[in-house]
Steps between C-alpha positions, in 0.01 A plus 500: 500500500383744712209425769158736268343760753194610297317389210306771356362608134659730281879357490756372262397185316601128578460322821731284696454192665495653820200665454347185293548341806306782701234548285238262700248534279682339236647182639277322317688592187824356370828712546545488122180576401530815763810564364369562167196704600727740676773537252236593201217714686566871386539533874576294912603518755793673646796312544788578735794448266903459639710703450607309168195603319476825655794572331483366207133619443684869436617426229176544322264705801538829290292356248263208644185579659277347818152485570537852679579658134183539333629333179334167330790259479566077487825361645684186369752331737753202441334229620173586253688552191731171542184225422514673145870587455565255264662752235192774395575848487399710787194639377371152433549467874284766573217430228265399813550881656181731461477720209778286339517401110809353392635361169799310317639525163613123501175404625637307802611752749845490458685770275366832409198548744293778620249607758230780524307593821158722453576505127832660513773364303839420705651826326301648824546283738793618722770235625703480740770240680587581820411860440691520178305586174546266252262610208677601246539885481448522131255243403335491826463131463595207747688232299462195735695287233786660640492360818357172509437304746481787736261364692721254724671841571208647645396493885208701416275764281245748524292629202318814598222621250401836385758751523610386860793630706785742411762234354805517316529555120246562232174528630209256594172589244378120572714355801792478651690184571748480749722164564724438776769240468599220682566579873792349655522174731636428834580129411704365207313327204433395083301466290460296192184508275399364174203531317347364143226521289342534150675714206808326656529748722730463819615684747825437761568698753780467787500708824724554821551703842818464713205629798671747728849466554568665842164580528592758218581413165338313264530416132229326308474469098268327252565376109266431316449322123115528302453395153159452328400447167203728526116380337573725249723390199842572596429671794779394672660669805859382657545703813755527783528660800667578809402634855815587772494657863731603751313607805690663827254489799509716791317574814303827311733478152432320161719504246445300177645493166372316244568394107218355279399468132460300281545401060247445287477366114164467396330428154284795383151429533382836581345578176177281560224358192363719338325214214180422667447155317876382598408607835244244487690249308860547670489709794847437571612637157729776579567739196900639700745440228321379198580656157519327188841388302637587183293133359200586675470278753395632839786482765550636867843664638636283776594797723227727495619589860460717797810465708580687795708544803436691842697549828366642811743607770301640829664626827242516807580667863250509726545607864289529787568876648311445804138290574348784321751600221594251232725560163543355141728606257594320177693543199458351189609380093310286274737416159272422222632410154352300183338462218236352254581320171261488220527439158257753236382464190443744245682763755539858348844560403460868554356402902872375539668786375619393173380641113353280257718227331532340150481092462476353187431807346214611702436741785458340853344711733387151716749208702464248731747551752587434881506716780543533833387849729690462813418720832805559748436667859559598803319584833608653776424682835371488850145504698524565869207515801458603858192319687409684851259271693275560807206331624265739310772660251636326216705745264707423204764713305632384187583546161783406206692570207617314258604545126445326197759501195381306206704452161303337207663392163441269258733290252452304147628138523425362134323635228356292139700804301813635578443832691816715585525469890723289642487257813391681826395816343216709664175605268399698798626603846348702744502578853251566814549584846256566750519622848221472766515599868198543742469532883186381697326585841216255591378440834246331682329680841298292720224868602293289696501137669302400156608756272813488296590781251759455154657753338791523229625704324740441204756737286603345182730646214595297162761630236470286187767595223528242138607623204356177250358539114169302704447734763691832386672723700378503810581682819156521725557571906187417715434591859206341679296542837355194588258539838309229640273499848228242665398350801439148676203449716511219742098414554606249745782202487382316217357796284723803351393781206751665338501781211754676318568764228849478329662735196766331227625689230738263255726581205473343126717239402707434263284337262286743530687789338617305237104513421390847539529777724403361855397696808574379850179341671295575782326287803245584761418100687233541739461126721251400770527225635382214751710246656374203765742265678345220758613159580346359168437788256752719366290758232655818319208742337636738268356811289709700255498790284766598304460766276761654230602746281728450235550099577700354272290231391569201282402490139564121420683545259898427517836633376761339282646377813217351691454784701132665614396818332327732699305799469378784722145497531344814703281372787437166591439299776505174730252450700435135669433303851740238586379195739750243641445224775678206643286325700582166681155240427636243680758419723713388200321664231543852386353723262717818318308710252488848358288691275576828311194657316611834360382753244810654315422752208653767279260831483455688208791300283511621113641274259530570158307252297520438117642862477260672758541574823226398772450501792406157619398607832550286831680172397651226657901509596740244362559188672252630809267193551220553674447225702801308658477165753749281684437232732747283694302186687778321702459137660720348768392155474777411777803690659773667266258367186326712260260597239424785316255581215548886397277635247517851324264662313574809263215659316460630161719773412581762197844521370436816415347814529208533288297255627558265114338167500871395380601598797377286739685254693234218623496416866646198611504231796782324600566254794833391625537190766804559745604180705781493744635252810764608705637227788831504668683245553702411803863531352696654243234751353281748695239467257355354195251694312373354194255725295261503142321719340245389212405851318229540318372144593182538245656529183394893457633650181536839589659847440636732753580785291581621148502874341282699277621739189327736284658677193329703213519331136460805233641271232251297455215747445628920456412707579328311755662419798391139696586399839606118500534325883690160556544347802813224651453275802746297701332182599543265827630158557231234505515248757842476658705421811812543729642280805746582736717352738666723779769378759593703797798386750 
């Protein structure tokens, strides 16, 4: 490790034990419990990093932001996520970030989960690993199922809110995540870690590095098992994965290629309850696969299935031109190919492509039958960057392209009458492609000793092409000018200001023109923000306005596939102060906690209501809660041992757009209790970590999120027309647990 010259404000997160060990004013405090308070503060001091890190760091420097960028942001390293890596997606991980809402379908974290930051769905928030996108570039969505247990993977990852930075891919309307993986080590060493808890859920995970043969190469690799049988009924999951790196190390080159993905086969359980008194009766009641036999009796299919398969392949070189120049240039393919079973009753003969038949003498225009829709792609292409650096000049060229080539079809396994297809054949097939490239110049100027200035600029163009009986025939080419600009004032070496102005423009999905005619959307984000770092104190302050035109907001309701509908809505806007702290009490006793309070409204919106149009005025957006809390208090009752109560709070929310009483999603309160002891022991293994994690330790029944649907019933009462609502909701486990055991040698 190199000897630190400077410590100053302003600098890439995380601190090393170097600088623990300078920091006088905090000797008092434990090395862990400094360790923590620098790795989750929004920002600390500067570390002087080797050459390792500097290098590897490249990999995702195009798209990650310090305090000198006048962005709102939260980092998430390695040694914070590990306490709770005990087989929870991702965005459970992060459920404790500001602004943060997340949710599961199986109630329990593990399976189909999702995240929302600022009240934006994870259609919008952009993703990237190691620079790559990885939201899909139809859907827009981020299926973590296909990758779990990603998280031992990761070395680190930054989740910047608002519109952020130029980045890769589709573009951020809520945040931007970016994830770097696992760096690679000097020394050989494995891994073997176990973890088990309620729902009979386990996870088992295996990892290795050869360290640097020759000082050069290295090869490291992870497998991993996770199976769960979800809260909900059925809700199982059985997922694998697998994680592999070659790394060639030189004295300014970094080569790495990697391989990961992962399998998943999970029960559907994405349809929620929609039967309020069940919901109070059975919450786990889960209404995937039911239908009704040919006796009556009420039965459920035993493979009403998602099941899914996707392959990353990633190529990184990075090389150091001179000590001002650096490189990165990648290439990449993600194979993605699967589908989901279900079985339907009643299905319309004439949706399948077949006429009428005759059974027993009588028409049949109705059958239960089996099906499965199956999605096959590929993606492709390359991002590349050039960082100049300077004392006061930090400039970064970049940019991409990749393309997208999608094939969906579906085929009939079984039907209750004989229909006239045979095994395999296709009752629809379509295809998609998609191409998006964009280039990037952002660059920070330090004008004056206090004064640092931000500016990027961002062209963008997107050339969607599908030719499906959902979404028509569509062939819609977008070109975009994203600008952004701010400053950073340094009031003195504990106290900075910041402000910033940033333009996104983002293309519909695919969902949405299977539901209308959508137009692309518009951002303006202005931020202004506040940040203090001293000895004891870390504190962000953060004020936002985001205004658009044309968002694409949610409705509630959902598709015959579980998918979001959306709708464009003419003006609306964000507008909200974020507040996060980590503050150390005691010398082994510190405090975490955020608090969002926002204000996030549609103007104007119409909505046509038993047969008339109104306009309803300014109403609440979907799934935009007002009020959000978390709070992390951490205890280090004695070295290497400790204790961790995290609370989150989520207000009251709509579901929808028009502001209906059955809309509303109630607040809720949930504590978690996170315990871990890690010793290590003189031989054979470097370290023993053993971990738990009671969630929801007070018995909360809870919901996270559901949907809301409207439709117009003329039947009923012509020529009047009236407008009937119904609402679904996916609720959480109760009281439940996970321990781990990890063994490092």
């Amino acid at each position: 490790m190199k000897t630190i010259k400077s410590i100053k404000v302003a600098q890439p997160q995380s601190c090393t034990v170097a600088e623990i060990q300078k920091c006088s004013a905090l000797k008092t405090v434990s090395l862990s419990l400094f360790a923590i308070l620098c790795s989750t503060a929004s920002f600390a001091q500067v570390k002087d990093t080797t050459a390792v890190n500097k290098l590897d760091e490249v990999l995702v420097s195009a798209v990650r932001v310090t305090t000198k960028t006048p962005v709102s942001f939260s980092n998430l390293d390695k040694k914070e996520i590990k306490y709770r890596n005990l087989g929870q997606d991702i965005p459970i991980l992060m459920n404790y970030l500001p602004s943060v809402v997340t949710t599961s379908d199986a109630g329990n974290g593990v399976g189909y989960t999702g995240i929302r930051v600022r009240g934006s769905d994870a259609t919008r928030v952009n993703v990237t690993i190691n620079g790559i996108p990885y939201n899909d570039s139809e859907s827009h969505g981020t299926f973590w199922v296909n990758m779990p247990d990603f998280a031992s993977s990761l070395e680190s990852l930054q989740l910047q809110r608002g519109v952020g930075t130029s980045t890769n891919g589709s573009g951020a309307f809520g945040a931007s995540l970016n994830m770097l993986t696992d760096s690679y080590a000097k020394k050989s060493n494995g891994e073997i870690s176990n973890s088990f808890g309620s729902f009979n859920t386990r996870k088992h995970t295996v990892k290795f590095s050869t360290g640097l043969i020759d000082d050069h190469f290295e090869l490291a690799g992870r497998l991993s098992a996770l199976k769960s049988d979800g809260y909900i009924d059925r809700a199982s999951s059985d997922l694998k994965s697998y994680f592999l790196q070659g790394t060639y190390v030189g004295k300014t080159t970094l080569i790495k290629a990697l391989a990961f993905g992962g399998t998943e086969k999970t029960y559907q359980s994405w349809n929620g309850l929609e039967d309020l008194d069940v919901l109070k009766n059975n919450r786990t009641f889960n209404v995937s696969g039911i239908y009704t036999d040919e006796a009556g009796n009420i039965r459920f299919y035993d493979n009403e299935t998602d099941n899914y398969q996707q392959d990353h392949y990633q190529l990184h070189w990075n090389e150091r031109v001179t000590n001002n120049w650096s490189t990165n240039l990648a290439f990449h393919y993600t194979k993605g190919k699967g589908y989901y079973e279900n079985f339907k009753e009643d299905a319309k003969i004439a949706d399948y492509g077949f006429a009428p038949i005759v059974v027993n003498g009588a028409t049949v225009k109705k059958v239960d039958l089996v099906r499965q829709k199956w999605l096959d792609n590929d993606f492709y292409g390359t991002t590349f960057s050039a960082t100049y650096k300077t004392e006061g000049l930090d400039v970064i060229l970049g940019g991409g392209y990749n393309k997208y080539e999608g094939n969906h079809y579906g085929n009939l396994l079984w039907s209750r009458y004989a229909l006239p297809f045979e095994l395999g054949d296709r009752y629809y097939d379509d295809d998609a492609t998609k191409t998006d490239g964009n280039i990037f110049a952002k660059a920070n100027y330090q004008i004056a000793d206090k004064l640092s200035l931000f500016g990027d600029l961002q062209l963008r163009n997107v050339h969607y092409k599908a030719n499906a009986a959902e979404t028509g025939i569509v062939n819609d080419n977008f070109s975009f000018f994203n600008p952004k600009a701010g400053f950073s004032f340094e009031i003195n070496t504990k106290n900075q200001l910041y402000a910033s102005y940033a333009r996104a423009n983002r293309e519909p999905n695919r969902t949405d023109y299977e539901n209308g005619s959508p137009r692309p959307e518009k951002l303006d984000d202005i931020e202004l923000g506040f940040r203090h770092n001293s000895a004891k104190v870390k504190l962000n302050a953060n004020a936002y306005l985001m205004y658009y035109k044309d968002q694409l907001i949610l409705t509630g309701a959902l598709d015959d596939v579980g998918a979001p509908i959306r709708k464009n809505s003419g003006d609306s806007y964000r507008v909200g102060i974020e507040l996060d702290a980590t503050v150390a009490i005691l010398d082994n006793l510190i405090i975490r906690t955020n608090v969002t309070i926002s204000n996030n409204k549609n103007k104007d919106f119409f909505f046509s209501r038993d047969g008339v149009l109104t306009n309803l005025g300014n109403t609440n957006i979907a799934y935009s809660p007002n009020f959000i809390a978390g709070n992390i208090i951490t205890f280090l009752p004695v070295t290497n041992f400790q204790v961790s109560l995290l609370s989150k709070f989520v207000g009251e929310q709509y579901m929808g757009n028009i502001d209906s009483d059955n809309s509303k999603l109630k607040s809720y309160f949930v504590n978690d209790i996170n315990v871990s002891y890690e010793f290590k022991p003189k031989s054979v293994f470097k370290s023993i970590l053993i971990t738990g994690l009671v969630n929801n330790v007070f018995d909360y029944k809870y919901i996270s999120n559901g949907y809301f649907y409207t439709y117009d019933d003329d039947y009923s009462n012509p020529p009047a027309v009236t407008t009937i609502e119904g609402a679904g909701y996916y609720p959480q486990a109760r009281i439940n647990f996970l321990v781990g055991l990890t063994l490092k040698f």
